[in-house]
VEXVEX-52020 format. One record per residue: residue in three letters; x, y, z of N, C-alpha, C in turn. Coordinates in steps of 0.02 Angstrom, whole numbers, padded with zeros to 5 digits, always signed. Layout:
N
ALAXYZXYZXYZ/...
***
This chain:
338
UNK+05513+04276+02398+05467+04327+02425+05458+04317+02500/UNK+05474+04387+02536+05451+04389+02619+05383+04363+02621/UNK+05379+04305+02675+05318+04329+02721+05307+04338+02771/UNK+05284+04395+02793+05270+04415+02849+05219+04458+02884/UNK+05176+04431+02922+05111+04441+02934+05126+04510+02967/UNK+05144+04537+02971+05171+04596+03043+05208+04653+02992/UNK+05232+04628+02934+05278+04679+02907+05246+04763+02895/UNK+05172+04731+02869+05137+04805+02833+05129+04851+02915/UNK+05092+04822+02955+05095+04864+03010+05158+04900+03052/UNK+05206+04859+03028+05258+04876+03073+05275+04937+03021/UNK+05266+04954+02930+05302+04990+02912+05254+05035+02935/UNK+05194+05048+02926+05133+05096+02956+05140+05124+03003/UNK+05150+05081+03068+05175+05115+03131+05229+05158+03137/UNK+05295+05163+03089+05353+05184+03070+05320+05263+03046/UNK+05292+05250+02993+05296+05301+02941+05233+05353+02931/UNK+05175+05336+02977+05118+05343+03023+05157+05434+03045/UNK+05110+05476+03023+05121+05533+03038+05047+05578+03077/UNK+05022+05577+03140+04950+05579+03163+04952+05660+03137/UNK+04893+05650+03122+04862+05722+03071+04858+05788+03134/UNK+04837+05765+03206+04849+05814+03250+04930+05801+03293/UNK+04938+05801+03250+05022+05808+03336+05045+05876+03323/UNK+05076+05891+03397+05090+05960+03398+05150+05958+03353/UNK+05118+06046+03323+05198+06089+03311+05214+06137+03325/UNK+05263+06162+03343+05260+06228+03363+05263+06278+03336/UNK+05225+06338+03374+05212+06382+03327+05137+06385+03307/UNK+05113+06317+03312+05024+06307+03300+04985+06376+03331/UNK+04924+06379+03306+04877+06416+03377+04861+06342+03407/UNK+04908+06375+03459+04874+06311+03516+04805+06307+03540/UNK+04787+06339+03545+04705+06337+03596+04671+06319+03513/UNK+04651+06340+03470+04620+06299+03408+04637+06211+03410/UNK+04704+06207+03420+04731+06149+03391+04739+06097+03469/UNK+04720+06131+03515+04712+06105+03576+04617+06069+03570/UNK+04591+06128+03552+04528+06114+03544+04491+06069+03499/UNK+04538+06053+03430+04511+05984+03396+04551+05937+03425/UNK+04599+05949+03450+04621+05876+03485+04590+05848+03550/UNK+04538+05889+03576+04506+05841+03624+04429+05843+03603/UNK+04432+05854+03546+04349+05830+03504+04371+05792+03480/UNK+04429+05743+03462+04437+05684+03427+04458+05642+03494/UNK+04482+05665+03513+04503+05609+03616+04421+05608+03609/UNK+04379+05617+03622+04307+05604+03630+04276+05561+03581/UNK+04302+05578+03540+04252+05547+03500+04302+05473+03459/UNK+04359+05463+03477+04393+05385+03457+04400+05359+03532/UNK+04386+05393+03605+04382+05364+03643+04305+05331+03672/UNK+04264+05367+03637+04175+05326+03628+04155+05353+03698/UNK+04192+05430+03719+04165+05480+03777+04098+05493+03762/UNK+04089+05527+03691+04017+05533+03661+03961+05513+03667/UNK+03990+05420+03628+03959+05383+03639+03924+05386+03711/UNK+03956+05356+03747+03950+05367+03805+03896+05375+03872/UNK+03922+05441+03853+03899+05504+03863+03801+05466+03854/UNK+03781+05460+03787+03720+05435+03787+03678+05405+03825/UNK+03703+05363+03847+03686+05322+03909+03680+05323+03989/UNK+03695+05393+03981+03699+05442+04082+03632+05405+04100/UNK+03652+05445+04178+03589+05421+04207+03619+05459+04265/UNK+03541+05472+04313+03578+05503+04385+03614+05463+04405/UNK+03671+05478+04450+03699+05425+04486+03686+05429+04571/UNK+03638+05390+04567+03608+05383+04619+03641+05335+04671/UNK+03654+05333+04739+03701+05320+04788+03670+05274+04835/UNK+03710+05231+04855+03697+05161+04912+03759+05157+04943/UNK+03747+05186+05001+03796+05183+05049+03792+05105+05100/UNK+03832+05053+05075+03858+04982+05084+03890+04980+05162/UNK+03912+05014+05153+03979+05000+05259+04000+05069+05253/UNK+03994+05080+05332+04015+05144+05370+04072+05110+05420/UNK+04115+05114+05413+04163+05084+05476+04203+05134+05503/UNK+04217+05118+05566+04280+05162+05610+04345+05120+05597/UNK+04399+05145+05558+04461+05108+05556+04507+05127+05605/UNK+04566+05115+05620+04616+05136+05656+04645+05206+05593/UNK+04650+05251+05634+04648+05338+05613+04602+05356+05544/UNK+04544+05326+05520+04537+05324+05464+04448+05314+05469/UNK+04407+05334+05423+04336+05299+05440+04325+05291+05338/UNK+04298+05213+05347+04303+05174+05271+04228+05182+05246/UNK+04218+05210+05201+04141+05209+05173+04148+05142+05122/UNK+04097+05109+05101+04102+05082+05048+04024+05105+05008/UNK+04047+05120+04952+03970+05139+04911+03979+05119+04840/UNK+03918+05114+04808+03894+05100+04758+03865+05157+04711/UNK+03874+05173+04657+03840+05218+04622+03834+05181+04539/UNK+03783+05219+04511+03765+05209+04448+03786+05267+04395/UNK+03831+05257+04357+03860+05306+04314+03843+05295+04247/UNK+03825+05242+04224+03748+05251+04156+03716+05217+04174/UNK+03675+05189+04134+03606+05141+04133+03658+05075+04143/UNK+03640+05049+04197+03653+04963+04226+03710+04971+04233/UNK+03765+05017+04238+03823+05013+04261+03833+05031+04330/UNK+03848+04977+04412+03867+04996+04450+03935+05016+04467/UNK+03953+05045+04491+04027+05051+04539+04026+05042+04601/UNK+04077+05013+04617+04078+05004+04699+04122+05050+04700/UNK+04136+05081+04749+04192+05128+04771+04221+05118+04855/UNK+04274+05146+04878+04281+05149+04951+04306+05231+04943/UNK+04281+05238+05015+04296+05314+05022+04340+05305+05084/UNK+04392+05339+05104+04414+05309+05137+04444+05390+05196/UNK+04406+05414+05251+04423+05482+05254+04483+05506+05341/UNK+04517+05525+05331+04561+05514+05389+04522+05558+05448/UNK+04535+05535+05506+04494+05561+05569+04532+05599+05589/UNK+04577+05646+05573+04627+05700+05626+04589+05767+05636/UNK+04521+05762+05602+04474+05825+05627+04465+05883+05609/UNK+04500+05888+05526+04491+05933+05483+04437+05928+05465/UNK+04412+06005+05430+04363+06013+05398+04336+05992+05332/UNK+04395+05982+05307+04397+05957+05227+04472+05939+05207/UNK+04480+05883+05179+04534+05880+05149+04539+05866+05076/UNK+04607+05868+05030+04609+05859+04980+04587+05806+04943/UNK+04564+05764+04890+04560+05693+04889+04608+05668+04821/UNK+04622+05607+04850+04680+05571+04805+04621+05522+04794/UNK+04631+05531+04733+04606+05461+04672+04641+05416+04666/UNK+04624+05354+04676+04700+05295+04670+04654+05224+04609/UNK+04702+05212+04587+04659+05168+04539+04705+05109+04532/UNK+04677+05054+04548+04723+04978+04541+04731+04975+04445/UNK+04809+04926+04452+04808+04904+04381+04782+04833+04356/UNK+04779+04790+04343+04799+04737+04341+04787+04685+04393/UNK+04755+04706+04445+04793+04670+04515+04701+04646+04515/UNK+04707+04584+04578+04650+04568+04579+04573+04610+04585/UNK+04611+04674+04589+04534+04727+04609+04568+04776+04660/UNK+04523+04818+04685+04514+04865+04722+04531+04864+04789/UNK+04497+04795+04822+04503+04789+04877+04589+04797+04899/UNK+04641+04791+04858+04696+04789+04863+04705+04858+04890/UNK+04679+04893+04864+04698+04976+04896+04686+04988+04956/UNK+04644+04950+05006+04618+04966+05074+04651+04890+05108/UNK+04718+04877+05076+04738+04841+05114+04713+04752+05145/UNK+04659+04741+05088+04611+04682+05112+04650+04629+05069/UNK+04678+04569+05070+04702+04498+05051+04633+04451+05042/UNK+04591+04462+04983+04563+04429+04955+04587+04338+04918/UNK+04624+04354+04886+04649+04303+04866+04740+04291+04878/UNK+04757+04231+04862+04830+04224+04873+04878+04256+04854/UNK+04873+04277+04800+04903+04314+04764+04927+04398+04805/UNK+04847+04413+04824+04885+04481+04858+04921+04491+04918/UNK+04936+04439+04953+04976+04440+05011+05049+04483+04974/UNK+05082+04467+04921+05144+04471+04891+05116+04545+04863/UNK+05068+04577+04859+05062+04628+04862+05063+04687+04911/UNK+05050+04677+04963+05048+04723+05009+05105+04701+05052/UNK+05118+04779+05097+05079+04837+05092+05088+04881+05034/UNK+05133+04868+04982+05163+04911+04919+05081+04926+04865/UNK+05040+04885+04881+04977+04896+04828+04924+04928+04867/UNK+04930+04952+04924+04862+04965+04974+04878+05046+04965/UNK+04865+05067+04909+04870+05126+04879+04827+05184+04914/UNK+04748+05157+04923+04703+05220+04957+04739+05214+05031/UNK+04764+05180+05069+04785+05187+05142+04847+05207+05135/UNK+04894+05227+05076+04940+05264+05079+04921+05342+05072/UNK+04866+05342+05036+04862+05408+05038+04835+05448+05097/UNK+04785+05397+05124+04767+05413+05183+04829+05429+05245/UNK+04901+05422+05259+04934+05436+05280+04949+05505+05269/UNK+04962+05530+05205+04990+05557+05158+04931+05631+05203/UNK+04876+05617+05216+04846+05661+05243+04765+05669+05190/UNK+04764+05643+05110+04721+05647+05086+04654+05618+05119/UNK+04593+05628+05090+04533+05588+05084+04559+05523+05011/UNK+04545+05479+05022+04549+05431+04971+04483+05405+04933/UNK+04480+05416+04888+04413+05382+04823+04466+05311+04790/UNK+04437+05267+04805+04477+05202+04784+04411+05158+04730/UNK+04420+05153+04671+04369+05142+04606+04383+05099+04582/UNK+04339+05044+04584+04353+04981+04566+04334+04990+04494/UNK+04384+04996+04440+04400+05003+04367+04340+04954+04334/UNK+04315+04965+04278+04281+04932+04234+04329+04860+04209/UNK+04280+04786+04208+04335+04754+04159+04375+04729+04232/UNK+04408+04741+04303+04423+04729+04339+04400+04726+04414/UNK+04438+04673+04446+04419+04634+04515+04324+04615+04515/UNK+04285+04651+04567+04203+04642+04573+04185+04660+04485/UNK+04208+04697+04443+04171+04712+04383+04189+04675+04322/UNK+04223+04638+04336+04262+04593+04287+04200+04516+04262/UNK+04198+04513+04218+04138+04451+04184+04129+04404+04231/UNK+04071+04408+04248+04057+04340+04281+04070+04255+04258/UNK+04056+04256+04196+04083+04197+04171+04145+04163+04176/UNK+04159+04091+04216+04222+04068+04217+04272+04069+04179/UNK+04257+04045+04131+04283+04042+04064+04301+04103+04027/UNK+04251+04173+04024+04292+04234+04018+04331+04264+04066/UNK+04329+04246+04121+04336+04280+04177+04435+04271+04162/UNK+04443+04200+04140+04527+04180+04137+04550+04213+04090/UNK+04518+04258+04042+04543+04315+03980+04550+04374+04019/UNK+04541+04389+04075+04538+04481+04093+04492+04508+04063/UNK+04514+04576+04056+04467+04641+04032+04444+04610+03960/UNK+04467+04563+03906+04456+04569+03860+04372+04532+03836/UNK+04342+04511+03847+04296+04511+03834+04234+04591+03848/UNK+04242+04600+03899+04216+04663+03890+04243+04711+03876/UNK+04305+04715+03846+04305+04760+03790+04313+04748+03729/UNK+04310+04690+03686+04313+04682+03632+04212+04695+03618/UNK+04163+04695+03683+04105+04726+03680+04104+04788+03674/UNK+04133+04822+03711+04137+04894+03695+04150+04903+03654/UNK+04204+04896+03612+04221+04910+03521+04166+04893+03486/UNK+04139+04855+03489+04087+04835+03450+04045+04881+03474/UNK+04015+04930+03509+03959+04964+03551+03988+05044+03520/UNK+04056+05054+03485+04080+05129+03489+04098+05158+03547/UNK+04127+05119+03589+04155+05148+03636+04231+05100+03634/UNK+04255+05126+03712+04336+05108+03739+04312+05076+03797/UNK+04377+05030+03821+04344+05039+03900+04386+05064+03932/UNK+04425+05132+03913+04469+05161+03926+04441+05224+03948/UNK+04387+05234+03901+04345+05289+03894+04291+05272+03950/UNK+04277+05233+03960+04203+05186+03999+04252+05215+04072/UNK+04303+05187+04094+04348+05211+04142+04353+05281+04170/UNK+04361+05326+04124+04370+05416+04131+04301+05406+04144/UNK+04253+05379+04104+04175+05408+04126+04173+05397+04179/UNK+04193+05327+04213+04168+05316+04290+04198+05367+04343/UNK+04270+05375+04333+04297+05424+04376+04258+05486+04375/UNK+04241+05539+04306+04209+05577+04309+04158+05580+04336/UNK+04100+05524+04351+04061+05515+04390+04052+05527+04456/UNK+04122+05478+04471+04130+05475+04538+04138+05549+04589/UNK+04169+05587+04524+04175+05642+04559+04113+05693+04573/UNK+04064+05665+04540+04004+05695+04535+03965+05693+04599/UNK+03974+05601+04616+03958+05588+04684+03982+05611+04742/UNK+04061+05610+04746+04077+05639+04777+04060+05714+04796/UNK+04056+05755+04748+04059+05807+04764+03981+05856+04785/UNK+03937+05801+04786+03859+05798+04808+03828+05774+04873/UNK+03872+05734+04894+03873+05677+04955+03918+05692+05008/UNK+03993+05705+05001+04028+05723+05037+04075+05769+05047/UNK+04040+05829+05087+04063+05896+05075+04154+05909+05114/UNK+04166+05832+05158+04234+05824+05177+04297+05831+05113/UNK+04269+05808+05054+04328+05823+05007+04329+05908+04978/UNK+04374+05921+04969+04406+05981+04919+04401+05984+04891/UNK+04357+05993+04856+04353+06001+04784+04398+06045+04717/UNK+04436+06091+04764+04489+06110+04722+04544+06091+04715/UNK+04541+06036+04762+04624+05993+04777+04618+05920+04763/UNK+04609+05900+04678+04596+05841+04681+04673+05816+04642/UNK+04683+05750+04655+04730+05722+04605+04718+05656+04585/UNK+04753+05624+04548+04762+05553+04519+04792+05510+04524/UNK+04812+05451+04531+04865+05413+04512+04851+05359+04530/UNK+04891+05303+04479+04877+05226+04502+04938+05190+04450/UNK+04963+05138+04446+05020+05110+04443+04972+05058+04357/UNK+04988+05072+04302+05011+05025+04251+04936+05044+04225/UNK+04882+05005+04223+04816+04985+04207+04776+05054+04218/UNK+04802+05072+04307+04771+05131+04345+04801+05174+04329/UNK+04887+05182+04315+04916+05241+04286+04877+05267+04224/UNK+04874+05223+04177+04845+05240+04090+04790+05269+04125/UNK+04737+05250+04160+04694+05282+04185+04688+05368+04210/UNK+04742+05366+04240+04738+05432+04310+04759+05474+04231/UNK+04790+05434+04186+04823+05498+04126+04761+05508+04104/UNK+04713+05471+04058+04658+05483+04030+04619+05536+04054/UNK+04594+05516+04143+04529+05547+04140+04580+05614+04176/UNK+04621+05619+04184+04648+05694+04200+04636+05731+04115/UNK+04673+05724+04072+04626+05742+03999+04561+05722+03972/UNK+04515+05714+04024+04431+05728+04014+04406+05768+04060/UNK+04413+05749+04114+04407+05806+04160+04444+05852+04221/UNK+04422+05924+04193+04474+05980+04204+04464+05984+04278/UNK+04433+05953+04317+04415+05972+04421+04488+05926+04421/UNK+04530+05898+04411+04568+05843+04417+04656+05890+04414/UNK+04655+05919+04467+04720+05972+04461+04768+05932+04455/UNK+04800+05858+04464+04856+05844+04458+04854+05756+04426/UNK+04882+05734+04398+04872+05687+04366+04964+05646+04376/UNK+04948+05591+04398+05020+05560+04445+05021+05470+04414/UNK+05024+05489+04327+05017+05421+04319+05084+05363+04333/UNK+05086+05325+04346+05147+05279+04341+05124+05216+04306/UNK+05203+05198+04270+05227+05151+04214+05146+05119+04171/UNK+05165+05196+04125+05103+05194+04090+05100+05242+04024/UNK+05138+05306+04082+05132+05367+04001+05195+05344+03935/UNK+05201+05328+03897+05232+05297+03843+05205+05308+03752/UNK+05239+05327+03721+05238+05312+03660+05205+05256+03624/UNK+05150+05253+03623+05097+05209+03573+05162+05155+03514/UNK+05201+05174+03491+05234+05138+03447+05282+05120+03490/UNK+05302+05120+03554+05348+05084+03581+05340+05042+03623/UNK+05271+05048+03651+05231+05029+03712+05158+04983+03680/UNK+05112+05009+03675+05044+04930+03652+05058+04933+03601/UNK+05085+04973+03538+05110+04934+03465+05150+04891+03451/UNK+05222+04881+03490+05269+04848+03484+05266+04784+03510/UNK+05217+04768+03583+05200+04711+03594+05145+04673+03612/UNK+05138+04614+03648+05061+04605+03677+05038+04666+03733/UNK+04991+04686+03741+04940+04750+03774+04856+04699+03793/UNK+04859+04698+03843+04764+04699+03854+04750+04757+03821/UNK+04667+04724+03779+04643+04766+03752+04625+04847+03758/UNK+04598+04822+03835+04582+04907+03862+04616+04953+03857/UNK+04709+04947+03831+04750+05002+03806+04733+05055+03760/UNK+04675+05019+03719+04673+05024+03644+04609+05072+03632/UNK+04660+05136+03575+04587+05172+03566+04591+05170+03473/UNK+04560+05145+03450+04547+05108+03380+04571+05196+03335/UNK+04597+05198+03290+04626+05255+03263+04664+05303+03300/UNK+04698+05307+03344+04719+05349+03385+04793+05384+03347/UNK+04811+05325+03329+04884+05350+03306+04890+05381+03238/UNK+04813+05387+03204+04817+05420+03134+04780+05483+03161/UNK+04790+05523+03241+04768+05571+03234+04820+05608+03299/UNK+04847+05556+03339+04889+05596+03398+04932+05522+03423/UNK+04983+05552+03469+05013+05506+03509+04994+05522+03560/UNK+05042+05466+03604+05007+05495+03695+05034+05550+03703/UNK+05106+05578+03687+05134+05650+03710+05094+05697+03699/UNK+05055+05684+03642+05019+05745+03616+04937+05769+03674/UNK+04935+05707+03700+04870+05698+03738+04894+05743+03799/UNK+04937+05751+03821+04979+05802+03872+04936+05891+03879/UNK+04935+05900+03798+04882+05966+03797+04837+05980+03852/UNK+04815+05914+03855+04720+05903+03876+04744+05900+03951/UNK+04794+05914+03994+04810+05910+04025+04839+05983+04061/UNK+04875+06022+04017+04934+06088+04036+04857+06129+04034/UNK+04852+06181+04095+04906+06192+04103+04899+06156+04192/UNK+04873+06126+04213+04863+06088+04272+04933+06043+04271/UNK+04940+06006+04312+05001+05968+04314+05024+05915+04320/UNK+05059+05878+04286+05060+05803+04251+05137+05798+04267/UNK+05130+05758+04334+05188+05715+04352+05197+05645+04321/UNK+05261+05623+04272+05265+05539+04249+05308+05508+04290/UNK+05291+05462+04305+05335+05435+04346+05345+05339+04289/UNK+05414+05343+04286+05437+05283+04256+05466+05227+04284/UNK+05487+05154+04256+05516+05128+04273+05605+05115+04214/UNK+05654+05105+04257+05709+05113+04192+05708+05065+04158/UNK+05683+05002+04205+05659+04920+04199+05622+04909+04145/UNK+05543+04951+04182+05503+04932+04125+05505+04904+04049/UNK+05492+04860+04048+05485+04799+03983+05420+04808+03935/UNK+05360+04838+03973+05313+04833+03933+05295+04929+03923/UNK+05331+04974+03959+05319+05023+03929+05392+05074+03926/UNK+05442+05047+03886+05516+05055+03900+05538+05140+03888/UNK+05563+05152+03940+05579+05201+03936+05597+05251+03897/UNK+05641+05202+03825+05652+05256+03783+05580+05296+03763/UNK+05529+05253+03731+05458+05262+03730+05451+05323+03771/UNK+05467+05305+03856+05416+05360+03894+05453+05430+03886/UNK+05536+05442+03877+05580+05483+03842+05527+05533+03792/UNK+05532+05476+03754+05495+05520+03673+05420+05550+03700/UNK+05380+05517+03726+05325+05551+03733+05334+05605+03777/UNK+05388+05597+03846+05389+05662+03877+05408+05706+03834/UNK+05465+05726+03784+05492+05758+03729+05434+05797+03729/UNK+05371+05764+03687+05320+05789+03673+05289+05846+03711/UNK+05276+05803+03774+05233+05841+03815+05279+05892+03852/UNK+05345+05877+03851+05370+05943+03861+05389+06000+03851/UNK+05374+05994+03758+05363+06052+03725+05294+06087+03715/UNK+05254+06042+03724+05184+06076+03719+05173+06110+03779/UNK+05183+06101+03838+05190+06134+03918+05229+06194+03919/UNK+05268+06190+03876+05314+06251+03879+05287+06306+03819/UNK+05250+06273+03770+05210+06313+03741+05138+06335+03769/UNK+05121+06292+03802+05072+06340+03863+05087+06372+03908/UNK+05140+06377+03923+05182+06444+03975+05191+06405+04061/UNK+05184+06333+04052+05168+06308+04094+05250+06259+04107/UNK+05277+06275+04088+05327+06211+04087+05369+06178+04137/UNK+05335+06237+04215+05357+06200+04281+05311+06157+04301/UNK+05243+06142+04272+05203+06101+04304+05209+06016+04280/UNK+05266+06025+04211+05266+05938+04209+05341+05908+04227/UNK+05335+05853+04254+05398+05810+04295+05387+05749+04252/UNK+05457+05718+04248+05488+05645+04236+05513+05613+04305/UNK+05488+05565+04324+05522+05540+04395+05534+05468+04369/UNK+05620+05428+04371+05637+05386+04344+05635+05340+04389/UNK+05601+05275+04407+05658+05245+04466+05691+05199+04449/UNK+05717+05156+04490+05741+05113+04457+05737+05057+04456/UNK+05679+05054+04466+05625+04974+04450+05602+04958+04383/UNK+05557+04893+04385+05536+04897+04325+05455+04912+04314/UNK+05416+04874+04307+05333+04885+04295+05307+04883+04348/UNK+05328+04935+04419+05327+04911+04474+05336+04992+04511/UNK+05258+04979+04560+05236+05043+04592+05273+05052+04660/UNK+05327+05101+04659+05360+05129+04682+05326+05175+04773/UNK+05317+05159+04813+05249+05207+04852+05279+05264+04878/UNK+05346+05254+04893+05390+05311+04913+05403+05362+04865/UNK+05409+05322+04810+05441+05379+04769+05385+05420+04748/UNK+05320+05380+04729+05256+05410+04709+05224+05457+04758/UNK+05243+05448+04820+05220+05501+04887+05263+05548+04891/UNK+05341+05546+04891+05352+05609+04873+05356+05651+04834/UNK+05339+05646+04773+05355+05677+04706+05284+05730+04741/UNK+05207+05684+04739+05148+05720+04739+05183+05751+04794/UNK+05177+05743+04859+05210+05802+04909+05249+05873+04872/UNK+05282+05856+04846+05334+05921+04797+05314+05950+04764/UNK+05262+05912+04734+05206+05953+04667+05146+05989+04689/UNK+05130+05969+04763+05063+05992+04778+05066+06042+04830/UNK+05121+06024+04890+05121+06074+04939+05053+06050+04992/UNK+04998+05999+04973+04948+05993+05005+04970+05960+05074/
***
């Protein structure tokens, strides 16, 4: 007799048919519409949701940068949850510009996006990780969001602190939430602030993107909230059974029943008809391409069943789990026209 601790899940994951995935031919807008009442409610948005609060604002540093002026602020997006944020707005003397959302993965925090070498480690990061000061080239306003679970928001405790995100989110599961979901909330927030505080951003010209941790991100909260016209995740959008089922995943990947009701392709809906650039690696090891293949499949039939099917892109490179800045600046250039 086999034993094997892994066998029953692996046949599950196989043979696992999610009760919402698209088909065609569906009424889409019905079948669009329970599929993001269940994204809400296995992502613990709901939940959530319970716990608002104004998000009331503390403006931290006003600085003059070289072509650039750096806000740093604080807001409250539920009860006892701060965010730090940087705003980061270019001085060429427009009236308003578009704003790029940039979200770190993995990496020691935020500060990486404005180009700051906190610890040793990020020297070997930059300039390829100083994500809000690329966009700031690029001509955007930059919102740079220090993620839940990571860099300043990450457990104070030593001893959890050497696990990552996973202690506070194996809390969140226990609470009915994600901290995937906790993530889209903050962004959604942020945009709240933003768009109350600083009348320099566009509010009709917003987009997303961030590399692995921040990619899964920029995908999420672009399918929670619709102000979010373009969504630019990298080495991230992937097939659930090829990608955090098949191997080790930090927890925060994880939305507890997801795959007995949708895959990620299918999450694409919550997205069309706005526009969802993927950008891959051919490399990638932890979210392998064939994976990101199949889920585009997906989402590129559901886009084309929303009449939309010029607004989604595959951009391959040929790296591996590894943020690309060129390639990621021109694609958005091509897609946006901004």
């Amino acid at each position: 007799m086999e034993i094997n601790g892994t066998k029953c899940h692996e046949t599950l994951r196989r043979t696992t048919k999610p009760l919402l995935a698209f088909q065609k031919g569906c009424d889409f807008d019905a079948w669009r519409g329970a599929l993001k009442e269940k994204f809400m409610e296995l992502t613990g948005l709901n939940v959530i949701a319970e716990n608002a609060c104004a998000p009331s604002l503390t403006i931290e540093s006003d600085e003059r940068k070289q072509g650039y002026r750096q806000i740093r602020f604080v807001f409250y997006s539920e009860v006892d949850e701060a965010v730090p944020c940087y705003l980061l707005i270019p001085d060429t003397g427009k009236e308003t510009y578009p704003l790029a959302i940039t979200l770190q993965g993995h990496s020691t925090g935020f500060h990486n996006s404005i180009g700051v070498i906190k610890y040793e480690r990020d020297a070997s990061y930059q300039p390829r990780g100083c994500f809000g000061l690329q966009a700031v080239e690029q001509g955007y306003i930059s919102l740079c969001i220090e993620q839940r679970a990571m860099g300043e928001r990450r457990v104070q405790s030593e001893t959890e602190r050497k696990r990552g995100c996973e202690f506070q989110s194996h809390n969140a599961l226990m609470l009915g939430r994600t901290t995937i979901g906790e993530r889209v909330w903050d962004v959604s927030r942020a945009l709240d602030v933003i768009a109350q505080h600083f009348p320099q951003c566009d509010m009709d010209k917003i987009l997303i993107t961030g590399n692995s941790g921040g990619g899964t991100a920029s995908f999420y909260a672009a399918c929670y909230d619709e102000r979010i016209k373009v969504s630019v995740p990298s080495c991230a959008f992937c097939s659930y059974t090829s990608s955090i089922m098949s191997m080790h995943h930090c927890t925060c990947n994880f939305i507890p029943g997801a795959l007995r009701q949708f895959e990620m392709g299918d999450l694409a809906a919550l997205i069309a008809p706005r526009k969802l650039a993927v950008v891959a690696g051919e490399l990638d090891a932890i979210f392998p391409i064939d994976g990101v293949r199949e889920a585009f499949a997906t989402a590129s039939d559901i886009f084309t069943a929303a009449g939309c099917a010029e607004n989604l892109s595959l951009t391959v490179t040929p790296k591996n789990h590894w943020w690309c800045a060129d390639i990621v600046w021109d694609k958005i250039r091509e897609i946006t026209g901004w």
